[in-house]
Every structure is written in C-alpha cells, then in structure tokens.
PAZAPA-4460 file (N, C-alpha, C; in steps of 0.05 Angstrom, whole numbers, plus 32768, in hexadecimal, padded with zeros to 4 digits):
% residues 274
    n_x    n_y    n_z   ca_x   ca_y   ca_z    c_x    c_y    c_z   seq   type   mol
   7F3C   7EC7   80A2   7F3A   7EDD   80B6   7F47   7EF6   80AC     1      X     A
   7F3D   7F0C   80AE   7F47   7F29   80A5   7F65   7F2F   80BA     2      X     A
   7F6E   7F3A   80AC   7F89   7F4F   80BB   7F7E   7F63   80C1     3      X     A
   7F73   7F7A   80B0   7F74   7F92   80B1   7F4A   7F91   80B8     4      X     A
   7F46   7F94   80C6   7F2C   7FA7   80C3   7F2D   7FBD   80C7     5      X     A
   7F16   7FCD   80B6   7F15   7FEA   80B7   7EF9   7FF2   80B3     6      X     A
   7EF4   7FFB   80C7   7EC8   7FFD   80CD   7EBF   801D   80CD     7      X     A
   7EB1   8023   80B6   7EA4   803C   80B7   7EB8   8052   80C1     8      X     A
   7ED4   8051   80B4   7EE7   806D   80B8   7ED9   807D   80AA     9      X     A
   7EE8   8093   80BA   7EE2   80B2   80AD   7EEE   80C4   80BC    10      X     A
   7EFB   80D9   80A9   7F00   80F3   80BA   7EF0   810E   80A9    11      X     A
   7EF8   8123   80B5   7EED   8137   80A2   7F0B   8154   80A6    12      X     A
   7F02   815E   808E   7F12   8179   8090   7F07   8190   8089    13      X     A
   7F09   81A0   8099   7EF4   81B2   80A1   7EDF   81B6   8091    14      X     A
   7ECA   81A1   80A7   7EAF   8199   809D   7EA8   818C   8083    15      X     A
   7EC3   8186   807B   7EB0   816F   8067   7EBD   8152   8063    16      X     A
   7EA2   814A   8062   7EAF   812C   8066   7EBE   8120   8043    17      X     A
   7EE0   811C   8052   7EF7   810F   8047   7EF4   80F4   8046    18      X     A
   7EEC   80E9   8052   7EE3   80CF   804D   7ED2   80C7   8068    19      X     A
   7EC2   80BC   805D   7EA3   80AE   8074   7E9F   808A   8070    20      X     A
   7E9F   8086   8084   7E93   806E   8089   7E99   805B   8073    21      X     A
   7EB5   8051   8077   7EC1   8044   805C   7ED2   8029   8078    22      X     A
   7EBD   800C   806D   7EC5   7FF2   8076   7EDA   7FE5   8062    23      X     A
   7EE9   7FD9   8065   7EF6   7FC0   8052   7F01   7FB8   8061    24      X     A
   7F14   7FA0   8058   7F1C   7F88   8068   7F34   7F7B   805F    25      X     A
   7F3F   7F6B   8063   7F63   7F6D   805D   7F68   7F4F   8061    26      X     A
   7F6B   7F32   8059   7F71   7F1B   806B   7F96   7F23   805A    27      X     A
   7F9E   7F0B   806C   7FBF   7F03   806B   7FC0   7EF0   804D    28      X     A
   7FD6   7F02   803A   7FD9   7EFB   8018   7FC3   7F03   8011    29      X     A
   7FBA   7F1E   8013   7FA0   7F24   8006   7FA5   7F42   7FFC    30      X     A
   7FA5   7F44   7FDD   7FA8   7F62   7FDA   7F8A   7F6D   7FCE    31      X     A
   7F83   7F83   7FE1   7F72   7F93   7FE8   7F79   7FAF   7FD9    32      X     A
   7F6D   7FB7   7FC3   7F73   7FCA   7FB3   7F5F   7FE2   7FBA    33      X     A
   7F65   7FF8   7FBB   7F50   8016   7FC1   7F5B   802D   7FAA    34      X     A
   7F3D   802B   7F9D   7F41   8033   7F83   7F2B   804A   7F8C    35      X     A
   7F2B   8065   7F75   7F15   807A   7F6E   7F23   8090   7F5D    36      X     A
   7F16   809B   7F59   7F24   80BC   7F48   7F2F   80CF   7F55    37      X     A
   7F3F   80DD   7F4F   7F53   80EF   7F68   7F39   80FC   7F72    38      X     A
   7F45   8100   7F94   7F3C   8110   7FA2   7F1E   8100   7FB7    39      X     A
   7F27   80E1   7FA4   7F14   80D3   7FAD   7F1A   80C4   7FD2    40      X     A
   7F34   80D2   7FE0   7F35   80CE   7FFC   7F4A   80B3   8001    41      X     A
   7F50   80A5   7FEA   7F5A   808C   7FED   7F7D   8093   8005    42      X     A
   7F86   80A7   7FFC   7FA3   80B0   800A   7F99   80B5   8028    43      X     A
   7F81   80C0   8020   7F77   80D0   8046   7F71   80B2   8054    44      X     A
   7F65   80A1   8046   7F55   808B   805B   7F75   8078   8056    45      X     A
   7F8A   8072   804C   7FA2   8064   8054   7FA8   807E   8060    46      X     A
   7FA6   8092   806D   7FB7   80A1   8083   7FAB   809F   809B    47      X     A
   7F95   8095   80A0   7F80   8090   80B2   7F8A   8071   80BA    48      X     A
   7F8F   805E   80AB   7F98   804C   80B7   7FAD   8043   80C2    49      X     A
   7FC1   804E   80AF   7FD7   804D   80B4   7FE4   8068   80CD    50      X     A
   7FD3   8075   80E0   7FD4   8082   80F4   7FE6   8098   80ED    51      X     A
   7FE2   80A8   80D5   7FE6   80BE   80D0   7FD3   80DC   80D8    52      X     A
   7FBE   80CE   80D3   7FAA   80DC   80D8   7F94   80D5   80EC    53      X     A
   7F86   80E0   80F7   7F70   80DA   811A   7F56   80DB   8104    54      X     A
   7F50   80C4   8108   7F2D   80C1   80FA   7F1C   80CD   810C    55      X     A
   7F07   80D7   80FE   7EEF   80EE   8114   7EE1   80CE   811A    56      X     A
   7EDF   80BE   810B   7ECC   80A1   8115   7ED7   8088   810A    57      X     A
   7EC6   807A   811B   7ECF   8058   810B   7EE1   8048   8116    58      X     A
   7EF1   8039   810F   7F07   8023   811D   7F14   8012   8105    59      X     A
   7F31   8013   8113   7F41   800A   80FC   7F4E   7FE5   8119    60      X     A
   7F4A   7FD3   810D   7F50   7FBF   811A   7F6C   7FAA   810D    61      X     A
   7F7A   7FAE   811A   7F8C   7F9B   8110   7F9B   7F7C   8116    62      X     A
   7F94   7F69   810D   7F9F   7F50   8116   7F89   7F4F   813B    63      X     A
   7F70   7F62   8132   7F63   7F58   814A   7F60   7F65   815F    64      X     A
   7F74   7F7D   8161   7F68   7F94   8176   7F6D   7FB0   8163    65      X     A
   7F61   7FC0   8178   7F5C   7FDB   816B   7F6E   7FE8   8170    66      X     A
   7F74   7FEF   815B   7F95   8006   8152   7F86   8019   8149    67      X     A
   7F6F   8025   814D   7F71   8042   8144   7F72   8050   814B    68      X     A
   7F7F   8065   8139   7F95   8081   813E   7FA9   8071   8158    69      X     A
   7FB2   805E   8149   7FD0   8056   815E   7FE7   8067   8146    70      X     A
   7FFB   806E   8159   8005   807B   8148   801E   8068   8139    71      X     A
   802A   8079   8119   8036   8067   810C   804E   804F   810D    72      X     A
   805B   805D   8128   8073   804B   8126   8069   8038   813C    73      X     A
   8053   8035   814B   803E   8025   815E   8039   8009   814D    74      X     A
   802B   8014   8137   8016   8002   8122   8034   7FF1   8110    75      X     A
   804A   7FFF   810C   8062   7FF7   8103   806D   7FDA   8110    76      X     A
   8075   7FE3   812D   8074   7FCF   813D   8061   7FB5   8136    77      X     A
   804B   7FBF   8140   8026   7FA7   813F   8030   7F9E   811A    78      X     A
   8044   7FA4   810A   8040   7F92   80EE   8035   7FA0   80D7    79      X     A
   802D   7FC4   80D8   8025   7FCD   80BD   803E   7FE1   80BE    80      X     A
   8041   7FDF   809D   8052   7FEB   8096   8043   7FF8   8080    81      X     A
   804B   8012   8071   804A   8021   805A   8060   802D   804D    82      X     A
   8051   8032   8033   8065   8041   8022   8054   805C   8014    83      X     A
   805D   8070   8005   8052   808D   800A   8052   8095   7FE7    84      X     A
   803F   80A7   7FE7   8038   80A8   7FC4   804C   80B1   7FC2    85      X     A
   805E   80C6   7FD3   8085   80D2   7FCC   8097   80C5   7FCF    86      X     A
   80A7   80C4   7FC4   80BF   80B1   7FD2   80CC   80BF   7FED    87      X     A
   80CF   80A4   8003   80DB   80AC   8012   80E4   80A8   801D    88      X     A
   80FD   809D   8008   811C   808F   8010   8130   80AB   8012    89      X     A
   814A   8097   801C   815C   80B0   8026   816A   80B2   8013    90      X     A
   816A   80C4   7FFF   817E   80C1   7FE9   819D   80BF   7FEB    91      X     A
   81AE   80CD   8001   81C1   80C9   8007   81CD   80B3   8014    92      X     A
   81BC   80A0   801B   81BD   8087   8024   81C5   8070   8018    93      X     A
   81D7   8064   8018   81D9   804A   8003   81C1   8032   7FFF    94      X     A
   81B3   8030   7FEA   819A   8018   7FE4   819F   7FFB   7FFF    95      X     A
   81B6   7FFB   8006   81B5   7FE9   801D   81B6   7FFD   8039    96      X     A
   81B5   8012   803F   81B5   801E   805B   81A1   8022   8057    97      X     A
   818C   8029   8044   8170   8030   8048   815B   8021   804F    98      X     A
   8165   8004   8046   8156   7FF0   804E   815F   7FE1   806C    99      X     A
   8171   7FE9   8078   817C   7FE7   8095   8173   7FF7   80A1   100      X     A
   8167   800F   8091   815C   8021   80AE   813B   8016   80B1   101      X     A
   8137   8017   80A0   811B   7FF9   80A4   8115   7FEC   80BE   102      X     A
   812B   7FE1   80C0   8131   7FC8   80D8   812A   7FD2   80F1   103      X     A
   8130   7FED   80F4   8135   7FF4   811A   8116   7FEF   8125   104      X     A
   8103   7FEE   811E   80E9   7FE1   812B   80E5   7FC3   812D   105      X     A
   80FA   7FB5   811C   80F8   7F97   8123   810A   7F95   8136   106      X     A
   8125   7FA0   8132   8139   7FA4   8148   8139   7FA7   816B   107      X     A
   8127   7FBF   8166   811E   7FD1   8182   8138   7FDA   818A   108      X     A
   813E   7FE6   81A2   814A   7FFF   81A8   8162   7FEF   81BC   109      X     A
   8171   7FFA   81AC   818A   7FE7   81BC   81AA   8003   81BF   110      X     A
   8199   8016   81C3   81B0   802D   81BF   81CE   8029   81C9   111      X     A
   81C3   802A   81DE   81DF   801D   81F9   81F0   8011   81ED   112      X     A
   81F0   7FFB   81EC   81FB   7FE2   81E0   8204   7FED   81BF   113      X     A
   8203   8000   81B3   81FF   800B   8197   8219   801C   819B   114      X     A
   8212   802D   81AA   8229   8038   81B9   8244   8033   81BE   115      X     A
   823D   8025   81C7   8257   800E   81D9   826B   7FFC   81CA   116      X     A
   8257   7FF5   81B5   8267   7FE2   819E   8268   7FC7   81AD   117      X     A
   8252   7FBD   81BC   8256   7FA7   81C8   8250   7F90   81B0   118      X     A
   825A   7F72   81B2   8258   7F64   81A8   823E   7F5D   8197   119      X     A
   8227   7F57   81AD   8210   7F5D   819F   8206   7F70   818F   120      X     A
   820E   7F8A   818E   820B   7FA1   817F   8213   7F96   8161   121      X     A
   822B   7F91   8161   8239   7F81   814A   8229   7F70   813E   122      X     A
   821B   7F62   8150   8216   7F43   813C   81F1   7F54   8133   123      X     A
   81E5   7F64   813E   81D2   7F64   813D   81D4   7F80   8120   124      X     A
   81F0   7F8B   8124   81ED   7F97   8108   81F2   7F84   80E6   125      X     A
   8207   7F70   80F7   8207   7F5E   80DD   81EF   7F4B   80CE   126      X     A
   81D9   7F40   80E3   81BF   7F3B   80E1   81B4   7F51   80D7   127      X     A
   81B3   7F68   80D8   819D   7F7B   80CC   81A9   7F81   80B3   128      X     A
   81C3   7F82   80B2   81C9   7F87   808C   81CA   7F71   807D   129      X     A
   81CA   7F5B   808C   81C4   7F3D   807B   81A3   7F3B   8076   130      X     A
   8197   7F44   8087   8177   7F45   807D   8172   7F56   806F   131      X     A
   817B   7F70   8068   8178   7F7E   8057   8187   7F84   8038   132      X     A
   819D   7F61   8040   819D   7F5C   8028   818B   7F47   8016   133      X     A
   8181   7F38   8028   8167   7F2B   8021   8151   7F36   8018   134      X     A
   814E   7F51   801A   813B   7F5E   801B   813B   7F70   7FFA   135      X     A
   815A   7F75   7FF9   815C   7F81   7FDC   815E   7F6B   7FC2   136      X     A
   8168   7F54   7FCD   815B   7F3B   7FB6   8145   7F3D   7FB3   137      X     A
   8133   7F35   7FC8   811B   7F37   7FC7   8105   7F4A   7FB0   138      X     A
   810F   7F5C   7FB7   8105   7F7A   7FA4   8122   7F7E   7F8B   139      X     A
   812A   7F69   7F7D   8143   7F6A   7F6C   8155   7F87   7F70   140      X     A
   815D   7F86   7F84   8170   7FA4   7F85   818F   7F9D   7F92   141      X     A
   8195   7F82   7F90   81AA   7F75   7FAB   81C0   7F7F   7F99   142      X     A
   81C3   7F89   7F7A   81D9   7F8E   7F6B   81DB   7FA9   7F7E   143      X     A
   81CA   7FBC   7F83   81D0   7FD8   7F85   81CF   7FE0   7FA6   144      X     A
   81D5   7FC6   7FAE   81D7   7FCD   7FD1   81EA   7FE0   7FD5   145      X     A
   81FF   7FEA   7FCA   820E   7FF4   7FCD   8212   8011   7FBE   146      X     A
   8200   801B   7FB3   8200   8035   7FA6   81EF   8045   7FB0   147      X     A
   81F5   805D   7FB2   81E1   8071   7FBB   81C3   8069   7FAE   148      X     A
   81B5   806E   7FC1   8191   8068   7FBD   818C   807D   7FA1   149      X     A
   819D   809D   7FA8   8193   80AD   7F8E   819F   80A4   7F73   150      X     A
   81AE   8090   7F6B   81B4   8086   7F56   81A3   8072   7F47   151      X     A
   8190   806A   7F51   817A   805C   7F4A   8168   8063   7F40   152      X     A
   8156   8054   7F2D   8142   805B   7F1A   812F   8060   7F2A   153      X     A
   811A   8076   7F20   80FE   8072   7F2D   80F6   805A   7F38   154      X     A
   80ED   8043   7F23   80D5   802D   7F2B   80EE   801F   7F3F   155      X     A
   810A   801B   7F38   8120   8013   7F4F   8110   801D   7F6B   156      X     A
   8110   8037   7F71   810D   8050   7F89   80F3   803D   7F93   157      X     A
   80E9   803F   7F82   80CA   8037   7F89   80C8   8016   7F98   158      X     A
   80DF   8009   7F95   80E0   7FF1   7F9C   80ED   7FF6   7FAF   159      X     A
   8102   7FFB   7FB4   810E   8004   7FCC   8104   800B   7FDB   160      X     A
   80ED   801F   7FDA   80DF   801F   7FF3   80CF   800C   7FFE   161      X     A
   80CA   7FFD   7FE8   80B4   7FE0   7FF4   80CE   7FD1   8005   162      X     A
   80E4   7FCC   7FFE   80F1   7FBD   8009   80F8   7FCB   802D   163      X     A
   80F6   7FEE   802B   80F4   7FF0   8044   80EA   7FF3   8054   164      X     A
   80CC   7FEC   804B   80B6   7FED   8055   80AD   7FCE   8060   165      X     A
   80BD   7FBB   8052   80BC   7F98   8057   80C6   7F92   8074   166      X     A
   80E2   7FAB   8067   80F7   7FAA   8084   80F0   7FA1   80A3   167      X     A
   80D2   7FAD   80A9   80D1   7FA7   80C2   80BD   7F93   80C9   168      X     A
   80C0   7F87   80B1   80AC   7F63   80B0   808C   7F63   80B9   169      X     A
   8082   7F76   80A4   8067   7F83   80A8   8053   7F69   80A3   170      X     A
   803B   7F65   80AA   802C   7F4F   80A9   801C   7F5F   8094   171      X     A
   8015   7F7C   809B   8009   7F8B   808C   8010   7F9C   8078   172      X     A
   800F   7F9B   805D   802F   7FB4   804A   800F   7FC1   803B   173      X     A
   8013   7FE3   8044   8001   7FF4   8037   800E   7FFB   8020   174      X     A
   800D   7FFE   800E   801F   800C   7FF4   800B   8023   7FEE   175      X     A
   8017   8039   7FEA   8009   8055   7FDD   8010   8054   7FCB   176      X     A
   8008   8050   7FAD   800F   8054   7F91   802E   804E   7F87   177      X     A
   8030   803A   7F8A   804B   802E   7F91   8059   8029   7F71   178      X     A
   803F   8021   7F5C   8046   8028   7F3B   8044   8044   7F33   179      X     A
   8040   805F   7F3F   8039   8072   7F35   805B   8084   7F2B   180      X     A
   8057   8089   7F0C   806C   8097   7F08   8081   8082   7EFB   181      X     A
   807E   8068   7EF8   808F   804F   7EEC   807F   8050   7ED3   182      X     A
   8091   8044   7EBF   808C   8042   7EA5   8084   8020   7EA3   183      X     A
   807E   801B   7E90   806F   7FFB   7E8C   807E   7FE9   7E9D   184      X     A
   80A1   7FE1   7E9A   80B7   7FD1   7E9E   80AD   7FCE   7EBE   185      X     A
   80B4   7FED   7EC8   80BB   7FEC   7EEA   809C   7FE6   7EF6   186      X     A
   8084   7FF0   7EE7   806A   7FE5   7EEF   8064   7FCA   7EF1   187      X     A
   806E   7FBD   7EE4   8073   7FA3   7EDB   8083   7F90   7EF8   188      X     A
   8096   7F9C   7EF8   80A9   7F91   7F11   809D   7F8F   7F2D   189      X     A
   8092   7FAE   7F31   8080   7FB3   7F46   8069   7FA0   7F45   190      X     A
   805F   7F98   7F33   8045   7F83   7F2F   8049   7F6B   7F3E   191      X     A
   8069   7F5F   7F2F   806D   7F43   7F41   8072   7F47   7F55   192      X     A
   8082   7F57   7F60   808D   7F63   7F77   807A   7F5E   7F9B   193      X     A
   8060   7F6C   7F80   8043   7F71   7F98   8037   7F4F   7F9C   194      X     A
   8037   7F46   7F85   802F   7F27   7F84   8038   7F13   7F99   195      X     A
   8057   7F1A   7F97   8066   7EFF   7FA2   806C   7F0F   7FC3   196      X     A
   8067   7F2C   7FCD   8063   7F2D   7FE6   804B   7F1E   7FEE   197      X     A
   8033   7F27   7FDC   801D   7F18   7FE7   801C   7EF6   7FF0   198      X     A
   8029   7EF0   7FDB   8023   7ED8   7FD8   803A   7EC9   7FEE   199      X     A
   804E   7ED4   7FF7   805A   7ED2   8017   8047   7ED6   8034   200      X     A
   802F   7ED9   8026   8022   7EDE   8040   8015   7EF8   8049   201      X     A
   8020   7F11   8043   801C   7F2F   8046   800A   7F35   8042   202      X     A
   7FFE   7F41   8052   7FD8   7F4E   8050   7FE6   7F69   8039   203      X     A
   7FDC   7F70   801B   7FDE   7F89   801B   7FCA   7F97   800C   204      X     A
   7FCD   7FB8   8019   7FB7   7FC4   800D   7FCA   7FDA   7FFC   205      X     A
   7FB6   7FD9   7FE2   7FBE   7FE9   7FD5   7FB2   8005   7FCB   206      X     A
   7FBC   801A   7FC8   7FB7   8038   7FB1   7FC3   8039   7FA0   207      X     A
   7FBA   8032   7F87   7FC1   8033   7F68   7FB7   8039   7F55   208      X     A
   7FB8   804C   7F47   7FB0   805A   7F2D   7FB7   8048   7F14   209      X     A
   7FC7   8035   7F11   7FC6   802D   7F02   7FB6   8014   7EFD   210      X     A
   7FA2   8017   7EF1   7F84   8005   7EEE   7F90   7FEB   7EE9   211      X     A
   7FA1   7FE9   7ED4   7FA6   7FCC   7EC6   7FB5   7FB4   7EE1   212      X     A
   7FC1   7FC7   7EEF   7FCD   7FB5   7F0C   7FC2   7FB9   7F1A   213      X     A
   7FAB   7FC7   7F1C   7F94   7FBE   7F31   7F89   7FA7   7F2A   214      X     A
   7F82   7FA7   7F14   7F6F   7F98   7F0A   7F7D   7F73   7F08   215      X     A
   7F9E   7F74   7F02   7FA6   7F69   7F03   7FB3   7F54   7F18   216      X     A
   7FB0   7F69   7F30   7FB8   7F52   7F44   7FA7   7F52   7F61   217      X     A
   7F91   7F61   7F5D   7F7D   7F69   7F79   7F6E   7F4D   7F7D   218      X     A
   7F74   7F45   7F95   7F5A   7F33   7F9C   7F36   7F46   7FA1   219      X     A
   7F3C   7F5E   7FA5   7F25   7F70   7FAD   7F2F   7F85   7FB1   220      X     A
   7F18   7F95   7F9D   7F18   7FB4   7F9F   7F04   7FBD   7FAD   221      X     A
   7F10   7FD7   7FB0   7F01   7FE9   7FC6   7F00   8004   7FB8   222      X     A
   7EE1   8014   7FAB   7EE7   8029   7FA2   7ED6   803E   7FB6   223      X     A
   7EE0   8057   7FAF   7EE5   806E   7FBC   7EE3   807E   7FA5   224      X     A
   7ECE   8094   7FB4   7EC1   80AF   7FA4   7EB3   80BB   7FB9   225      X     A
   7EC8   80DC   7FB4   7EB9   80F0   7FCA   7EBE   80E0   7FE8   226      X     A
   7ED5   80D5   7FF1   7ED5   80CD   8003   7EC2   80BB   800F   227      X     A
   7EB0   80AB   7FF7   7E9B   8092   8005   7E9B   8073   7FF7   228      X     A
   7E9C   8061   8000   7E9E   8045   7FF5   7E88   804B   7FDE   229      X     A
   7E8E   8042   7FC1   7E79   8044   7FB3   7E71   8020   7FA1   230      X     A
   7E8E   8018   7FAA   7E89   7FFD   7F98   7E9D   7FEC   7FAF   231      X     A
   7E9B   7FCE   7FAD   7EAC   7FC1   7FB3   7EAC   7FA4   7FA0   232      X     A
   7EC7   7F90   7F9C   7EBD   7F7A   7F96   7ED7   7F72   7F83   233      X     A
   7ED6   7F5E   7F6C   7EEA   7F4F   7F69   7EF3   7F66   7F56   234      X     A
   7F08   7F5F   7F3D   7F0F   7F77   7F34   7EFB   7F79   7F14   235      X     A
   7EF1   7F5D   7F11   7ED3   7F60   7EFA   7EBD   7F66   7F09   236      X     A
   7EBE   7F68   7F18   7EA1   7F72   7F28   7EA4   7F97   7F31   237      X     A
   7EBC   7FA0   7F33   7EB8   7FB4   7F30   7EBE   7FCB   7F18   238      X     A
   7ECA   7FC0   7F02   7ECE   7FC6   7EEE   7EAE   7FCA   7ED9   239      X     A
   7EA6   7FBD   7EE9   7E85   7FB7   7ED7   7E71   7FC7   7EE8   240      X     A
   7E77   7FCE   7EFD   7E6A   7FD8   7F17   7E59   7FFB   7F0B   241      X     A
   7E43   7FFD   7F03   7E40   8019   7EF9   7E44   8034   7F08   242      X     A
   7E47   8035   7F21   7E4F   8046   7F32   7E6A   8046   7F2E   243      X     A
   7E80   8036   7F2F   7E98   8039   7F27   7EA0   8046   7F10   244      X     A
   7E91   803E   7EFA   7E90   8045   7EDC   7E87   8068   7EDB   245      X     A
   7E71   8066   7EE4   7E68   8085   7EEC   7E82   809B   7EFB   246      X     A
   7E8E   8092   7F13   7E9E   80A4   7F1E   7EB7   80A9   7F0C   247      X     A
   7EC3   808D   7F03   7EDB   8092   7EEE   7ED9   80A1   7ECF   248      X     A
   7EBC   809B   7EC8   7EBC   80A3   7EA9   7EAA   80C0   7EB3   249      X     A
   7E99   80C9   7EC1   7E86   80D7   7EC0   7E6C   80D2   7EAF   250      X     A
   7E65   80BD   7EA7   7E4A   80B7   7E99   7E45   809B   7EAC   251      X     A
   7E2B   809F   7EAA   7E1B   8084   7EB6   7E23   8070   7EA7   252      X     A
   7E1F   805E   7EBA   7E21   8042   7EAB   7E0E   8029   7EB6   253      X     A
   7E0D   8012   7EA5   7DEF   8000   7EA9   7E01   7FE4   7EAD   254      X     A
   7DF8   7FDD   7EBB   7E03   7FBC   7EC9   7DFC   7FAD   7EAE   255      X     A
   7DEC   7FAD   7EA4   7DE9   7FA0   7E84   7DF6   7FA8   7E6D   256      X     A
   7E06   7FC6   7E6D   7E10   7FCC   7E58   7E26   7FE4   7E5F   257      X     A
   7E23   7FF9   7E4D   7E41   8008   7E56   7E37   8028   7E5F   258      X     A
   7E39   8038   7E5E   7E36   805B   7E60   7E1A   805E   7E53   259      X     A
   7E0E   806A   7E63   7DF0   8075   7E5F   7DDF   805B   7E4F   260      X     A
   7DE9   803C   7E5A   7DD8   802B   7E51   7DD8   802A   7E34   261      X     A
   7DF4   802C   7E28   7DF6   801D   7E15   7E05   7FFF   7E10   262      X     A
   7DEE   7FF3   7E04   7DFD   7FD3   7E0E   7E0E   7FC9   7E02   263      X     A
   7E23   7FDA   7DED   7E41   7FCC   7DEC   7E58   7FE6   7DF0   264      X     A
   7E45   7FF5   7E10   7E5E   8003   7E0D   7E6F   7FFE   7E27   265      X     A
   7E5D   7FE2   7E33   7E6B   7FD6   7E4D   7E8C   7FCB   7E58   266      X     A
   7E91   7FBE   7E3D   7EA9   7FB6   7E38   7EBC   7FD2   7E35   267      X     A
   7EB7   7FE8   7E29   7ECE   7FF4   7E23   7ECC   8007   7E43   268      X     A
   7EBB   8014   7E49   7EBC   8018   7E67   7ECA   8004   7E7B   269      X     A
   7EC9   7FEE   7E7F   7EDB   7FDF   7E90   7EF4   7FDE   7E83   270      X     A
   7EF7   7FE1   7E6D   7F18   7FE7   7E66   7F26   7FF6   7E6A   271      X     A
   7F0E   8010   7E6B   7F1B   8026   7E77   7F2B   8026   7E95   272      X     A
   7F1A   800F   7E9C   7F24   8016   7EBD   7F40   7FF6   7EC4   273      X     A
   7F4F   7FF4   7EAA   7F5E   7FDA   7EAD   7F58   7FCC   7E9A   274      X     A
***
C-alpha cells in the first residue's frame, strides 16, 4: 500500500505551467527518486507537497486522506518531514541542540509547565536529548554532539540535517539534494545513510543530481522535463528510456540502441545518466 499519493499536481507561475499533471506513488521502505535537467520543476512539485506551495490542481494524499496544501508544520505532525537544497541548520547551535529542536512536533506544546520548571518539564527534556542522541549515532555525528553545528564539514551539515529532519519520527523523509556539494567520501555516507533509513521502514522521496546514487539505491524513478512526467520505472528502465536520454543529452535516442539510433551508442548514454 502507498504512503504518499500524488495525482495530476500542478501549479503555474504566471501562466505557465511549472509543473502539470505529475502522479507517483511512495509505499513505506520505498525510495522514490525525481530526477530531470534543471529547471525541470522537481524543487517546485516537492514544494507542492510538502505544503510550501498551493497547487492550481490535483491532490496530494497521505497515509490515506488528503493533505493538500495542508500547511507545513500540519503535514509535520501527520509524519512528513523534509530537508532543503540550502542548509538549514542553526549554525550557532550545538550539533546536539539542533537536533532537539527537531523534537517540539513530537513533543507538542507544553509551554506552561516549560516555564515553571515542573518535574515533567525536566524529564521530558532529558528524553528529548537522549533521543537526539540516538539520532546523531544514527547519522555517525554522536562524537560532535557537542560542538558548534558551524564547525562541521559540509557532507557532516548535510547529515545533520537528515538527523533533524528524523527528529520528529517522519513516516515520510523528503530529501532535496541531500548529496549535492559532497565530494565522493560524504556522498558515499549519505548513500548508506539513505539505505538503512529506508530499510527502517521510511517512505522516502528523493531530488538528486547525482545519477550514480540515483541509480544506486532508487526502487523507482520519476523523471521530469519542462515541468511534465516524461518517463517512469526501475532505474535500468529509465536509464535506457529514449525520452530520458533525449532530455539529458539533447539527441534522440532508440530503445534498441543509443543517440540518433546508433546501436552501440546505448550503453554509453545510460552511463551518462549513472
């Protein structure tokens, strides 16, 4: 059974359609990859779901009722969480306060009592920095719970946000280009990283530029050009896909062979893409 459905979205900006009538589907331990060439809408249609943005049409369904355009910290609550092609951790924050501020949607609102310094206040802060030390093992960062977040490496940063994006025990984890800007090592980390959330159970959908970890750990791709579904399917089925081949390389390509139907130029075109 799917987590996420998403039926014929679309919005437009002034008058032109940003993305149209784009379905896919999401089950629980299932990573769902959305691939195309910049400008191909993939950021606009995860802002559309993730209730950043008001779709002009369509329906975004989650775990079974309709969340669309619910707004973000709504859908937060209901189990989706994201992370953002910028970083957008608190740098002055220590790698373990940033992943505690995570928490206050699993928490809920207990100000009063926060206030007061009542007993429960206490125990329910010592539970939230004990889970969020679970949280930085998890994503290998439990050495640097204690150092400022801006002392950390890029592909580190980049994990850290997954970890505070876990924080509020998402059923659903969107990642926006979550390898973009990491060198081989920290791409690498982020690879298992994405694996062994999935493989806990976590519906996730992904935006990634980097082909070889698409290609590497997608149960199903979803491509995107000019804001329209142009391919869908495993990650050899769309690597071979000539519409895919066409949008990425700019030359046609033949389901029997490679760019303008030459038949061994199939293989190096899908390499291209991973």
């Amino acid at each position: 059974m799917s987590l996420l459905v998403v039926t014929g979205l679309g919005i437009d900006f002034g008058g032109l359609k940003a993305v149209d009538a784009v379905d896919l589907r999401v089950g629980p331990g299932e990573i769902v990859s959305i691939i195309g060439p910049n400008g191909a809408g993939k950021t606009t249609l995860f802002n559309m779901i993730s209730g950043l943005y008001l779709p002009a049409r369509g329906r975004v369904e989650l775990a079974g009722a309709d969340v669309t355009a619910m707004a973000p910290h709504r859908l937060a609550a209901r189990g989706l969480s994201r992370t953002f092609q910028n970083l957008q951790v608190f740098s002055q924050m220590t790698v373990l306060e940033n992943v505690m501020a995570g928490r206050h949607l699993a928490e809920g609102n207990h100000t009063l009592a926060d206030l007061l310094g009542l007993p429960a206040s206490r125990r329910r802060s010592r539970e939230t920095e004990a889970a969020a030390r679970r949280l930085l093992a998890r994503v290998g960062l439990e050495r640097a719970a204690g150092n400022a977040a801006s002392a950390l490496s890029y592909g580190a940063l980049k994990r850290l946000e997954i970890a505070r994006a876990l924080a509020a025990g998402p059923r659903l984890l969107l990642l926006d280009e979550p390898a973009a800007g990491c060198n081989a090592v920290e791409t690498g980390e982020i690879d298992r990283l994405i694996a062994r959330i999935a493989g806990e159970g976590v519906a996730i959908l992904l935006v990634e530029h980097d082909m070889k970890l698409v290609m590497k750990i997608s149960n199903h791709i979803v491509v995107l050009d000019h804001g329209e579904k142009i391919a869908e399917g495993t990650p050899d089925e769309v690597a071979r896909n000539p519409k895919v081949i066409e949008a990425y390389l700019g030359v046609q390509g033949s389901p029997n062979g490679g760019p303008n139907g030459d038949p061994n130029g199939g293989g190096e075109a899908a390499d291209a893409l991973g």
